[in-house]
N, C-alpha and C positions, 0 to 999 in steps of 0.2 A: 440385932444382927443387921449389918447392911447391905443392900442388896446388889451392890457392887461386886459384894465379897464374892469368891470363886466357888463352883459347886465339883467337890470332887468323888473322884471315880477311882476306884480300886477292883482290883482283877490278882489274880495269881500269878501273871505275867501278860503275853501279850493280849488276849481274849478278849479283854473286857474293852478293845480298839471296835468293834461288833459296835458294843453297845454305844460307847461314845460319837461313832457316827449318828447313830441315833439321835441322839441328843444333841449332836452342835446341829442336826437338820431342823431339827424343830424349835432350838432356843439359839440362831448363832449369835445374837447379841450379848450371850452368858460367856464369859468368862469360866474355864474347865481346868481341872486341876491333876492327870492321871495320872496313879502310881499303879508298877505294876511289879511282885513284888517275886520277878522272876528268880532270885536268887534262893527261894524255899518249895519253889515251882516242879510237880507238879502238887498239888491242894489234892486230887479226887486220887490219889494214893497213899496220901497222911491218916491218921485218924481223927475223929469229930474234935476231941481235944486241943488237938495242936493245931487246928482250922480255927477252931473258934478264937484258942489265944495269940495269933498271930491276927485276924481279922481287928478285934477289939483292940489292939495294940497302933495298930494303922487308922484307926478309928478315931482314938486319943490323939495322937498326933495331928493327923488331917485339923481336926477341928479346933486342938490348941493353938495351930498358924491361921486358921483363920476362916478356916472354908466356913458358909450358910449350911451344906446339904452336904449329905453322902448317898450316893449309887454304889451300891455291892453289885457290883458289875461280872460276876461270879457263881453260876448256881453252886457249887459247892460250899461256899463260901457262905449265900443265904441260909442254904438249908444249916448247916453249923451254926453261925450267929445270930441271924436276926434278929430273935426274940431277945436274945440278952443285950444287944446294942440298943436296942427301944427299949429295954429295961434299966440301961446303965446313961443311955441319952435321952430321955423324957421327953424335953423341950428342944430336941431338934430334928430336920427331918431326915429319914434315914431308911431309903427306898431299898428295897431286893429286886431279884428278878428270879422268877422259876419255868420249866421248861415247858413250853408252849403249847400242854395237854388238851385244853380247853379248847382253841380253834381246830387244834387236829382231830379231836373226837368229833367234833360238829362237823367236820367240811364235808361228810355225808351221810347217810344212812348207817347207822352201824358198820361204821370202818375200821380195817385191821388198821392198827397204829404201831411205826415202832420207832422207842426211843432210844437217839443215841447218848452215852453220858459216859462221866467218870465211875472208876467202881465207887467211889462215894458218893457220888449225889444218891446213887441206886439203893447205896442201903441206907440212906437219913430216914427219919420218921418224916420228918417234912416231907421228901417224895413220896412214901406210903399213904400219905393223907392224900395229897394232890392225885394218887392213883388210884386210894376208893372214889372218888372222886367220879371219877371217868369211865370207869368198869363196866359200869352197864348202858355206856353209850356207844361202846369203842370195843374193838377185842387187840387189848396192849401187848405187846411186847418188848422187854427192855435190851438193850444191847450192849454191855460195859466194852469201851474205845480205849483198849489198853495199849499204852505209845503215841494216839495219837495226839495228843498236847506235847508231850513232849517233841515229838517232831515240828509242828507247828512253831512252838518256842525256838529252834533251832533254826527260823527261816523257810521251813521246806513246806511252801505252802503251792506248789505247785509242779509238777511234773511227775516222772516216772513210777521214784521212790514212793511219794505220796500215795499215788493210785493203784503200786502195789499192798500197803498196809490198807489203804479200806479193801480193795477186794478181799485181803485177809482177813477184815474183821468180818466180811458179811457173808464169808464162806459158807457160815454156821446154818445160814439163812435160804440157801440155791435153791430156786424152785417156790419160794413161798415170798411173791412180793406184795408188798405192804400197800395200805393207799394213800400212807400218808407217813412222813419221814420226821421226827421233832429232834433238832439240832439243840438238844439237853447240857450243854454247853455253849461259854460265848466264844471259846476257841474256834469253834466248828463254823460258824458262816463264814469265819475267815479263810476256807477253803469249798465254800458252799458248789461252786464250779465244778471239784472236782470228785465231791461227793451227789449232786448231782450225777455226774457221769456215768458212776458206777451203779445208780440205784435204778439212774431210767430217766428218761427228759420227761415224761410225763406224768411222775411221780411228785406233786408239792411235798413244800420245805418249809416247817414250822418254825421260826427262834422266838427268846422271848423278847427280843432286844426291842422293839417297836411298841410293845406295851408299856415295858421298862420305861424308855422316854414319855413316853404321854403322862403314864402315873406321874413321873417327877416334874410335869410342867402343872398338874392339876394340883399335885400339893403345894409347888413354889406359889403357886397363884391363891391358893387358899390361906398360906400361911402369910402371905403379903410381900414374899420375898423378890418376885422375879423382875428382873431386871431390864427397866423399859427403857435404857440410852438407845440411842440411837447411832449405833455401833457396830464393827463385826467383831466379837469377842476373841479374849484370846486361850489358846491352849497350850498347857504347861506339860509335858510326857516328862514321868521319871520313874526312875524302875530299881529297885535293890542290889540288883547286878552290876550296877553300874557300866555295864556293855556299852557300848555305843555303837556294835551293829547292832543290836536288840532298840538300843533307841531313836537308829534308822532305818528298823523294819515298823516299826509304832506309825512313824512320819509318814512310812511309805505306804502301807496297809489303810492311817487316816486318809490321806492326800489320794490316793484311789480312788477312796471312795466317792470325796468331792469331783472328779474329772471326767 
């Protein structure tokens, strides 16, 4: 494999732009490859089935053109494939990312914790382990964000509409705030501002997306792959949808971030 080659990144549509910043901060000399596969979007409303074989199928392709690596830039999407993409990809590498449990149980004393996510990630065995897990570090609560990916995919990553759907989803919640908030999707930092808002300024914000990068720089480096030109790499957005507001909300949400 050479290590010129692209590392790509998949997401359910826009979300896994989250993670990708990550990634071109810490590797920009990599060349990135994202699909985001908004046209089956959202994933954490389908069943484990049709996540898993829609992932695995993006998986195939990705790596028949050419890519070194995969980022499932996705927690629905991990908890669904992982294990069978490391089963069905042996010899290459093929990172997940899961919902940012571990630093939000820790950041104090037995802290209330609540997690935002799709109703899928919620009921994978994969989150069930990651939340015995934590159980008796944290007192968890989960919070399934029904519409908000879909909104998000639509553009509406900031204003009125937006900040009426969380106060909706966190109605449930009035009177009982948390210490620590875990954005259980890569959708959600992409409105991190404005879910912020509603939970409290003083409330931290967990994602996994900053782990996610690191792990994928400590395997490229282990498996020999990562790419030492002396470069700024490039990145490729393409999405199912074929949208092309959808693939200049991607440009506009990456390019953000750099500014």
């Amino acid at each position: 494999m050479d290590k010129a080659s692209p590392i790509a990144v998949i997401d359910s549509g826009v979300g896994g732009i989250s993670v990708l910043r990550e990634l071109v901060r810490r590797m920009p000399n990599e060349d990135f490859r994202y699909f985001g596969d908004s046209a089956n979007a959202p994933y954490g409303e389908k069943s484990t089935d049709e996540v898993r074989a829609l992932t695995l199928s993006h998986a195939a392709r990705l790596f028949d053109e050419g890519a070194k690596a995969l980022v499932v830039a996705c927690n629905t999407a991990t908890g669904a494939a992982i294990a069978t993409l490391r089963e069905r990809f042996p010899d290459r590498v093929v990172i997940g990312i899961e919902p940012a449990l571990k630093p939000a149980a820790r950041s104090k004393t037995s802290p209330s914790v609540l997690v935002m996510a799709t109703p899928l990630t919620l009921k994978q065995e994969k989150f069930e382990h990651l939340l015995a897990q934590y159980n008796e570090d944290a007192r968890i609560t989960v919070l399934p964000c029904h519409g908000l990916v879909e909104l998000i995919e639509q553009g509406v990553v900031t204003g009125e509409r937006l900040t009426a759907h969380l106060r909706d989803l966190f109605a449930p919640l009035a009177g009982d705030t948390p210490d620590a908030v875990v954005l259980g999707c890569t959708h959600y930092p992409l409105v991190r501002a404005a879910i912020q808002e509603v939970v409290g300024e003083n409330i931290p914000l967990f994602d996994g997306g900053v782990g996610t990068a690191k792990e994928t720089r400590r395997r490229l480096e282990e498996a020999g792959l990562l790419n030492d030109a002396d470069r700024t790499g490039n990145v490729t957005i393409e999405n199912s949808a074929n949208s092309p507001a959808l693939l200049a909300l991607c440009r506009a949400l990456l390019r953000e971030a750099a500014e």
